[in-house]
C-alpha distance (Angstrom), angle and dihedral (degrees) to the residues before:
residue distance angle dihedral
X1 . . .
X2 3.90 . .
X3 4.32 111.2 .
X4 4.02 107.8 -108.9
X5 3.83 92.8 -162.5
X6 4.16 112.8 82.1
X7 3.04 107.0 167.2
X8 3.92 127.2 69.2
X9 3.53 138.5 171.7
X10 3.76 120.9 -136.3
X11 4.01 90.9 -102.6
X12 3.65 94.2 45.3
X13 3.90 93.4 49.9
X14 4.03 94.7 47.4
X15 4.33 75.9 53.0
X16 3.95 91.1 49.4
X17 4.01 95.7 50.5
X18 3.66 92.1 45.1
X19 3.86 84.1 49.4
X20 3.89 104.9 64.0
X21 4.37 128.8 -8.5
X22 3.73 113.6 -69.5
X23 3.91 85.6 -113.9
X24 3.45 95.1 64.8
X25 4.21 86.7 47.5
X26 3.49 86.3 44.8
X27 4.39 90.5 58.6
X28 3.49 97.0 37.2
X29 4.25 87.4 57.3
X30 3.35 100.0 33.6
X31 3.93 93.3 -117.1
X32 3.77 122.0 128.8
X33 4.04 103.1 -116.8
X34 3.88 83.1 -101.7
X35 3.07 95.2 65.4
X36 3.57 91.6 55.6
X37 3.49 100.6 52.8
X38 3.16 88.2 51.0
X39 3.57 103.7 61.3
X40 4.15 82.1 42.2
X41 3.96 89.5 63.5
X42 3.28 95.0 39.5
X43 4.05 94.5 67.5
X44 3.64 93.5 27.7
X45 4.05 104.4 -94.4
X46 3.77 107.5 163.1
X47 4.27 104.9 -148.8
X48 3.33 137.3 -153.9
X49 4.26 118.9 -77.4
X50 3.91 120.6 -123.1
X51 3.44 109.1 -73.5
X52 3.71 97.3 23.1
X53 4.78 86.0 120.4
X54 3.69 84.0 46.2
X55 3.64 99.5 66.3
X56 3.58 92.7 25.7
X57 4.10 84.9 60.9
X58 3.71 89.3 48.4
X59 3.82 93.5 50.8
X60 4.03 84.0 -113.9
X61 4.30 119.0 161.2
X62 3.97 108.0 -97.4
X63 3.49 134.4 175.1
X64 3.51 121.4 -134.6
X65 3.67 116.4 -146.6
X66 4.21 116.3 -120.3
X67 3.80 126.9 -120.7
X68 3.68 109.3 -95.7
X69 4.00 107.4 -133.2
X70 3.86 123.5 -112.2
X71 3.44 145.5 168.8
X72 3.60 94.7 -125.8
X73 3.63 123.2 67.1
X74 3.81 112.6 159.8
X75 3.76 121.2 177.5
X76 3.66 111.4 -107.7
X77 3.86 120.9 -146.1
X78 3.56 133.0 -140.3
X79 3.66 128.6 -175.0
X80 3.93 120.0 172.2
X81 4.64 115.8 -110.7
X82 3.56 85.4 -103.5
X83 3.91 106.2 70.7
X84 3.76 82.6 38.1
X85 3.21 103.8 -128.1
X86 4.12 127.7 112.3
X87 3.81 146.4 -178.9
X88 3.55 101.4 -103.3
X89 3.98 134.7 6.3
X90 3.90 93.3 -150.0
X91 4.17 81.5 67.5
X92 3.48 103.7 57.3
X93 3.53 140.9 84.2
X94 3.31 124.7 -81.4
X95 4.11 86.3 -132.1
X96 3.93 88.7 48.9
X97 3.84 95.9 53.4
X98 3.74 89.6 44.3
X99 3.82 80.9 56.1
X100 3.53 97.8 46.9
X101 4.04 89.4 53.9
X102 3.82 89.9 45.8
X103 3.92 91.6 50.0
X104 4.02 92.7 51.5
X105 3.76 94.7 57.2
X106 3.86 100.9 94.7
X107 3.99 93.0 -174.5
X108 4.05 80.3 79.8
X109 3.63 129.8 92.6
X110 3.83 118.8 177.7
X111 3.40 90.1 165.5
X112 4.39 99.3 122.4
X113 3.69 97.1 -138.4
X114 4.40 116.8 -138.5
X115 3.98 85.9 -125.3
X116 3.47 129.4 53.2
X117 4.15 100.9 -135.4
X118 4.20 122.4 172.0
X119 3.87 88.3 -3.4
X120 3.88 113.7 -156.8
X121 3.72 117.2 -100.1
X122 3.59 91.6 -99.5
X123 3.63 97.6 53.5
X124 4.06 88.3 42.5
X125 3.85 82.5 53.6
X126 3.81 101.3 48.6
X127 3.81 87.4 42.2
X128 3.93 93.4 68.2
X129 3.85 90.2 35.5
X130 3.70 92.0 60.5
X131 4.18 88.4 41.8
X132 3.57 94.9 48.6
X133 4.20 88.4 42.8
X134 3.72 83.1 57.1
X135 3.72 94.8 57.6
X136 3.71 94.8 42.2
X137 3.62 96.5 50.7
X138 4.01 85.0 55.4
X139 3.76 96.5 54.5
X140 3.98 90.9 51.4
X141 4.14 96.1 -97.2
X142 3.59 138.3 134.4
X143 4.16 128.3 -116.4
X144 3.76 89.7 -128.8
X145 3.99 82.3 75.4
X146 3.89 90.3 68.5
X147 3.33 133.4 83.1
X148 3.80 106.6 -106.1
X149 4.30 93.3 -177.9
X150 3.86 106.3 139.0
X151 3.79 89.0 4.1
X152 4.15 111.5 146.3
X153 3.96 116.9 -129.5
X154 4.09 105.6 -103.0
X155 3.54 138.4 142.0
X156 3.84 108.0 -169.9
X157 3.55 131.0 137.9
X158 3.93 123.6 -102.3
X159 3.86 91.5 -102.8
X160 4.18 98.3 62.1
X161 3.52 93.2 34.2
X162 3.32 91.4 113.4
X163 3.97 94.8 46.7
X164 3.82 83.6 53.7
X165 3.58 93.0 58.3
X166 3.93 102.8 45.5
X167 3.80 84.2 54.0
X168 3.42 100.1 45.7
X169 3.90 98.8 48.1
X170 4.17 89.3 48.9
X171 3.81 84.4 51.4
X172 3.67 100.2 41.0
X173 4.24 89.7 51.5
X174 3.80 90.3 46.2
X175 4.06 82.6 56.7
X176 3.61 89.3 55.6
X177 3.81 98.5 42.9
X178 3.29 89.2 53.7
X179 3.68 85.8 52.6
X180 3.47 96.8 -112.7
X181 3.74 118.4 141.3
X182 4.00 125.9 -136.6
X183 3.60 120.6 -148.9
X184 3.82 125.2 -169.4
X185 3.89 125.4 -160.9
X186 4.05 111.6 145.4
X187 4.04 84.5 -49.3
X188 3.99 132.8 43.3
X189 4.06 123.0 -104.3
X190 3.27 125.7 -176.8
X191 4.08 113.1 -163.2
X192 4.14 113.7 -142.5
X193 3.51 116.3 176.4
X194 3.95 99.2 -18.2
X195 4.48 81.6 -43.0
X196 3.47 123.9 117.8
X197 3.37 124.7 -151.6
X198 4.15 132.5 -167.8
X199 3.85 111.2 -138.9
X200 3.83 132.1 162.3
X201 4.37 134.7 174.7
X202 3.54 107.0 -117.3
X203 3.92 129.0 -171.7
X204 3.92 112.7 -131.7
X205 3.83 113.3 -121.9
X206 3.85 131.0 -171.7
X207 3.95 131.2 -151.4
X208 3.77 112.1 -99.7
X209 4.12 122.3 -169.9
X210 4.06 108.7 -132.3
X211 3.39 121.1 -178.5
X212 3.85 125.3 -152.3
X213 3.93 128.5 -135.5
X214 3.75 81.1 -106.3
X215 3.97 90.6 60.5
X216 3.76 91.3 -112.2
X217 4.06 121.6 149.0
X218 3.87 118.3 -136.9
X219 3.82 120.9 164.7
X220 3.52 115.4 -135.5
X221 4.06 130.9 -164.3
X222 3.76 101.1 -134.3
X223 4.02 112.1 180.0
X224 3.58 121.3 -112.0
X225 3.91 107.7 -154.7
X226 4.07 90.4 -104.7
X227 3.79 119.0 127.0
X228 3.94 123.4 -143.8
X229 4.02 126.0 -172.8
X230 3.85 115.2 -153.1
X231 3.59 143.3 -170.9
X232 3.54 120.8 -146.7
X233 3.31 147.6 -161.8
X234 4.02 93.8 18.6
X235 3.34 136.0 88.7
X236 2.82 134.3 -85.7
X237 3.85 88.4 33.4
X238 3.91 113.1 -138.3
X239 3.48 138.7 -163.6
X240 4.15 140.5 -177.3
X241 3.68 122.9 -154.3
X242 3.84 143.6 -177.6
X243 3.90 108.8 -106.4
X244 3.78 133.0 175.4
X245 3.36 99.2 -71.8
X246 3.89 113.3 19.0
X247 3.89 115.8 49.6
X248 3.75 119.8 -145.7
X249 3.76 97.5 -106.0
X250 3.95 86.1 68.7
X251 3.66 99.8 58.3
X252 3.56 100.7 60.6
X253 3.68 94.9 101.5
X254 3.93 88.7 56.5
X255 4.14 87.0 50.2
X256 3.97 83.7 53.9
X257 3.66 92.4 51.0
X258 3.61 95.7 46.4
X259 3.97 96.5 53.9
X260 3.52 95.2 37.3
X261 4.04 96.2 56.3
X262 3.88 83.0 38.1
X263 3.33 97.2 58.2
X264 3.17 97.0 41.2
X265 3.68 98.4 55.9
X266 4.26 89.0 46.4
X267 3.72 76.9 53.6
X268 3.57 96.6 60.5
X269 3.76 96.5 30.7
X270 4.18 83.5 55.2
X271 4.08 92.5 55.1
X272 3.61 88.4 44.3
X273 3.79 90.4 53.8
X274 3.46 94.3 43.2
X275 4.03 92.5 49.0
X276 3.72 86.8 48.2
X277 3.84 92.4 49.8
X278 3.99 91.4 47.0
X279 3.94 80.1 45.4
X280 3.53 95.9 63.5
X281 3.59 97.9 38.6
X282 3.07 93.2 59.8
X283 3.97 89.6 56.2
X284 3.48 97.2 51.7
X285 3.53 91.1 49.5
X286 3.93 91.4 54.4
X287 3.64 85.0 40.6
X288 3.73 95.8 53.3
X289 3.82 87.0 40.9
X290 3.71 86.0 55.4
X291 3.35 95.7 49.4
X292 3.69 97.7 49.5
X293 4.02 92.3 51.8
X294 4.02 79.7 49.8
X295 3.73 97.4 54.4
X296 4.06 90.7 39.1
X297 4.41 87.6 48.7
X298 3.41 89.9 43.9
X299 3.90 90.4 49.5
X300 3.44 91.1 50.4
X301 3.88 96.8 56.4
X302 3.90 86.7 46.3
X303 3.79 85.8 59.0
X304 4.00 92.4 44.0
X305 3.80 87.5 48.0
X306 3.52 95.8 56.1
X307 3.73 103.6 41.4
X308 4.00 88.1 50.0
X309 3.63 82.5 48.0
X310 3.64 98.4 52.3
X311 3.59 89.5 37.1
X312 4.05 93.1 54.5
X313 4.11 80.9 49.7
X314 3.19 99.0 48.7
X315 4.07 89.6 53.8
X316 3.57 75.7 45.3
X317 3.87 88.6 66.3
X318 3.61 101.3 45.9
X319 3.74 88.6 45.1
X320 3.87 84.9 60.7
X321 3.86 94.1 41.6
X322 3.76 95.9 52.5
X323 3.73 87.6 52.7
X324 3.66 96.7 43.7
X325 4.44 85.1 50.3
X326 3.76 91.4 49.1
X327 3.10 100.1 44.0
X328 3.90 91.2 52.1
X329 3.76 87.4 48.3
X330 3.94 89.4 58.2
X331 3.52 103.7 39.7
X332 4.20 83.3 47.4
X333 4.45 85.1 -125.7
X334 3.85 87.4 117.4
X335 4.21 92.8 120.4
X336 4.03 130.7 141.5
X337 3.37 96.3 -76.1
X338 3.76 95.7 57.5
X339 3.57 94.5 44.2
X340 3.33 88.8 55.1
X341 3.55 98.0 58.8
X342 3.40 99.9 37.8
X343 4.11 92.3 57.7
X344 4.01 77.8 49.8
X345 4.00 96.2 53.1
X346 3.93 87.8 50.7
X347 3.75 92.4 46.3
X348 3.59 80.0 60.9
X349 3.54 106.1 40.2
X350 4.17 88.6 58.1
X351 3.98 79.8 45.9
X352 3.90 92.1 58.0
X353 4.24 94.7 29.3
X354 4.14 107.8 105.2
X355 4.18 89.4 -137.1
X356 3.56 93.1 45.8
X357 3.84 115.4 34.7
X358 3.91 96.4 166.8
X359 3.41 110.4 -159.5
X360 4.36 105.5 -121.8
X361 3.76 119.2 -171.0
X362 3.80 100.2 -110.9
X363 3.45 101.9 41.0
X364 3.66 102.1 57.5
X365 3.90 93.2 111.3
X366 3.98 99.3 43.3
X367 3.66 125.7 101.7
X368 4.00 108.3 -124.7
X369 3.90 90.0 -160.2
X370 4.35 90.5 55.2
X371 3.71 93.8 16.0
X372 3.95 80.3 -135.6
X373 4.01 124.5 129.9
X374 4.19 102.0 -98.2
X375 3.56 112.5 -117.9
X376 3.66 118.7 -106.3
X377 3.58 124.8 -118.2
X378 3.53 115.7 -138.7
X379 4.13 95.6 -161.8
């Protein structure tokens, strides 16, 4: 039984929880029991501790907490989920607001009418498709010989064909009022929010044993009059069917709902991937810049390293050359021959020395950093 009263002050609520569980509250509203504590700790409403209904069930002693004293005490209101209307957006689902938005927009009509009247193109299309199928099943033919352009994704038998249509065309121009756009190429999409989504109207079918005047067994799907609406080719996969008590035709706003949130949350999931991506480009670009400036710093040093180093051997040289002069000089063995060499040896120490580098005839084509001939390039 749905609660008549909606609107409470903050005295008469504290009254109401203390009255009955918060789970029966939460029913009678429409709330989840969250939701309604919640709203009770928001303004201040002490409630009762686990096992408060226990002892009250077995006629036990309990204590039931006081009202603390504010200033404020706003009136709280409480409609049941059916009229639609609740105390306080930031406690509802995020299916029921969805709902909420969907309900307000009067261009919509989810209403399946009994008569199919200025169908859309689609539907007009699908209609002769399924005619023409009819007539080239009869002759012996296949359906891949028709022209399927503009042709809606369903799999229903002959005798709910119309059914199928009337739903499909209310659904298909609540897409579009909704400014959603339907494209058709061999399957169905429906675009949400730059999303696209495969969906198709299928008839549900059980498995019936036949057997043949031979005695054979063959299970065959036979179709039971029961519509189902699926999306494919997503995940999670999701479907709506006709059950007992609610037909298909009245669970198109909750199909609306569904895709809408859904895109909207691939949406968001999308432009975070995308930032992410741009994110980490953008890293290993500063990280390849990085390591370029690296390799060219550490290239430099190299170079600075070995010109010091050839430098510090070429002193190195002269060091040795001075020596080997003076010594000459003392020992009175400085003749031609030693001169000679020693004008040779400091030829090539100013060869090898960075500051110097004097070109010498012979060693025009050898590397002073490997002391290696340099390999010719023969472009």
């Amino acid at each position: 039984m749905m609660a008549e009263k909606t609107e409470y002050t903050r005295e008469e609520l504290y009254d109401l929880v203390w009255s009955k569980p918060v789970t029966h509250i939460a029913k009678e509203y429409g709330f989840s029991d969250s939701g309604i504590r919640k709203i009770c700790k928001k303004i201040n409403i002490p409630l009762p501790k686990s096992g408060y209904w226990s002892k009250v069930k077995h006629n036990k002693k309990v204590i039931k907490e006081k009202l603390p004293k504010q200033e404020e005490n706003p009136n709280i209101v409480l409609v049941n989920s059916k009229s639609g209307k609740f105390v306080d957006n930031a406690y509802l689902s995020e299916i029921t607001l969805k709902k909420l938005e969907i309900e307000k927009d009067t261009s919509l009509n989810l209403i399946v009418p009994n008569r199919l009247s200025k169908p859309h193109k689609y539907i007009s299309a699908t209609k002769e498709y399924y005619k023409k199928i009819k007539v080239v099943e009869q002759r012996g033919g296949r359906r891949s010989q028709l022209d399927s352009t503009d042709v809606i994704w369903m799999d229903v038998s002959n005798e709910i064909i119309p059914r199928a249509l009337r739903l499909m065309n209310t659904l298909i121009e609540a897409f579009e009022k909704r400014n959603h756009k339907i494209y058709i190429n061999h399957v169905t999409k429906v675009e949400i929010y730059e999303q696209s989504y495969a969906f198709r109207l299928m008839e549900k079918s059980k498995r019936v044993k036949r057997v043949n005047k031979y005695g054979g067994v063959s299970n065959d799907l036979v179709p039971i009059g029961e519509l189902c609406f699926k999306i494919d080719r997503t995940y999670p996969k999701k479907e709506w069917s006709d059950t007992k008590t609610i037909p298909l035709e009245d669970r198109l706003l909750d199909i609306i709902v569904w895709l809408e949130i859904k895109a909207e949350k691939d949406r968001q999931r999308e432009i975070e991937y995308k930032i992410q991506c741009k994110i980490r480009e953008e890293e290993r670009k500063k990280e390849e810049e990085y390591r370029k400036l690296q390799a060219a710093e550490l290239s430099k040093f190299e170079s600075l390293l070995h010109t010091a180093t050839r430098w510090h051997k070429s002193q190195y040289l002269r060091n040795y050359i001075r020596e080997f002069e003076q010594y000459a000089i003392k020992t009175n063995t400085l003749d031609s021959e030693k001169e000679e060499w020693i004008a040779w040896a400091k030829e090539k120490a100013d060869w090898y020395d960075p500051f110097i580098e004097k070109e010498v005839e012979y060693l025009k084509e050898i590397d002073r950093e490997t002391l290696k001939p340099r390999k010719k390039s023969y472009w």
